[in-house]
C-alpha positions, 0 to 999 in steps of 0.5 A, spaced: 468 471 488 472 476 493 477 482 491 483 483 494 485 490 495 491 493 498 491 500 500 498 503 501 497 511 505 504 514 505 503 519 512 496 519 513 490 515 512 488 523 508 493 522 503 491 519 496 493 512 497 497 507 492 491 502 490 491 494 487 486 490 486 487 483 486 482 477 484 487 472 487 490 474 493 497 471 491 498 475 485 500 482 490 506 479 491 508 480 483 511 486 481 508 489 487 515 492 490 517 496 484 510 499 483 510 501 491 517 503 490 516 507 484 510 510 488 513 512 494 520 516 490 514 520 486 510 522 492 516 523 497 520 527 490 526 522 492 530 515 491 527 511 496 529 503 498 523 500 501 526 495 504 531 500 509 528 507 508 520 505 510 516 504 516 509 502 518 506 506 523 499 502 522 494 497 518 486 496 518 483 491 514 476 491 513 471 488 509 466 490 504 461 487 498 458 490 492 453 486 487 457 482 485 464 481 490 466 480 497 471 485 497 477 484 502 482 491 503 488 491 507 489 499 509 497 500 510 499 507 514 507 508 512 511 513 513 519 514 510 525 514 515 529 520 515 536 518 513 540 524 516 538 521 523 
């Protein structure tokens, strides 16, 4: 069996990242934009519209096993786009 996983990074692959961790890779679509979202508002401590006001600055996949699953992670590197410029 594989896991999907979905790392999202906000600035830095430092940071403490927003994790799912999904049995079927097309349920990282449901509900998915709201949680990141919300992450992202909390993080940054302003409102955020993923979809006009974030960029991706990098993405890794890499792939592991454990005993019991093949686990397959995609890594997003994503930074706010200033809105005063």
């Amino acid at each position: 069996m594989t896991l999907h996983r979905l790392e999202v990074y906000l600035d830095s692959y430092n940071s403490e990242p927003f994790v799912r961790e999904y049995d079927d890779k097309t349920a990282l679509s449901r509900g998915f934009d709201s949680m990141l979202e919300h992450w992202i508002q909390q993080t940054a401590g302003r409102r955020v519209d993923i979809t006009t006001d974030l960029r991706v600055q990098d993405i890794r996949q890499q792939a592991a096993s454990s005993i019991q699953n093949l686990i397959s992670a995609t890594c997003l590197r994503v930074k706010l786009i200033d809105p005063t410029s």
